[in-house]
N, C-alpha and C positions, 0 to 999 in steps of 0.2 A: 420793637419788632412787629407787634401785631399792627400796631397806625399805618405801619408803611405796609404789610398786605391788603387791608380796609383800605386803601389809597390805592393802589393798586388795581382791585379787583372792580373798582368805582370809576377806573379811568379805561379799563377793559370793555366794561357793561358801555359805557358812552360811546366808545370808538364802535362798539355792535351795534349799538342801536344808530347812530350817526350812518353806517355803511349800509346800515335797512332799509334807512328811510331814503337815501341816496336809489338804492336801488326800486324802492317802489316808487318814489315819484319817474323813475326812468321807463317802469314799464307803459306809466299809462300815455307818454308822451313820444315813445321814440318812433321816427319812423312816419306819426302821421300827419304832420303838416310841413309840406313841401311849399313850400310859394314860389311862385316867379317871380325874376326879377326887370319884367318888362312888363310895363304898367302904360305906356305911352308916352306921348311927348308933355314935358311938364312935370313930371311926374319923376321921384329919385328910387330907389332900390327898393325900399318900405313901400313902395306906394303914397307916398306922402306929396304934396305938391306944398310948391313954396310958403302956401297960409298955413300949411297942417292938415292940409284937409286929405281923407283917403280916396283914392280912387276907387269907381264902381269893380272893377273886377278885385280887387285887393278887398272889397270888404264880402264878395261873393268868396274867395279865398279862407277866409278866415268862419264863415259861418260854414262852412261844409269842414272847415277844420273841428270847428266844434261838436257839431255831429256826432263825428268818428271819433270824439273822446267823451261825448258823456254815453255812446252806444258801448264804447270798452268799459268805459265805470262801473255801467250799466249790467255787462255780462260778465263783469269780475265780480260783483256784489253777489248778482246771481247765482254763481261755480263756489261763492263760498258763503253762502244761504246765510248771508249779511241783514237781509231783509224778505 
């Protein structure tokens, strides 16, 4: 009887911690990279053209995406005096 509460209370702990981390990686990502999906002619949904290659506004997309997540990192680290 007690294996199966120690089993139990180990598959509870996992499922918290699994929903944690679920929800912190959503904080620092939801909401702030929006892309368009008109890149020009050549060019498919990703930004990507036939070689692979990105186009100039898809990779100015993506560096201002950046930005605004390591400024959130940045000012959540801060609000819980992380560093």
């Amino acid at each position: 009887m007690k294996y199966k509460f120690i089993i139990i209370a180990i598959l509870v702990f996992l499922k918290i911690i699994g929903i944690a981390s679920h929800a912190k990686a959503g904080y620092f990502s939801y909401g702030l990279c929006d892309y368009s999906n008109d890149y020009g002619f050549g060019y498919d949904n990703n930004g990507l053209n036939e070689f692979g290659q990105k186009s100039i506004g898809r990779i100015i997309e993506e560096s201002q995406c950046n930005e605004k997540q390591s400024k959130r990192i940045n000012e959540f680290m801060k609000e819980k005096k992380i560093f």
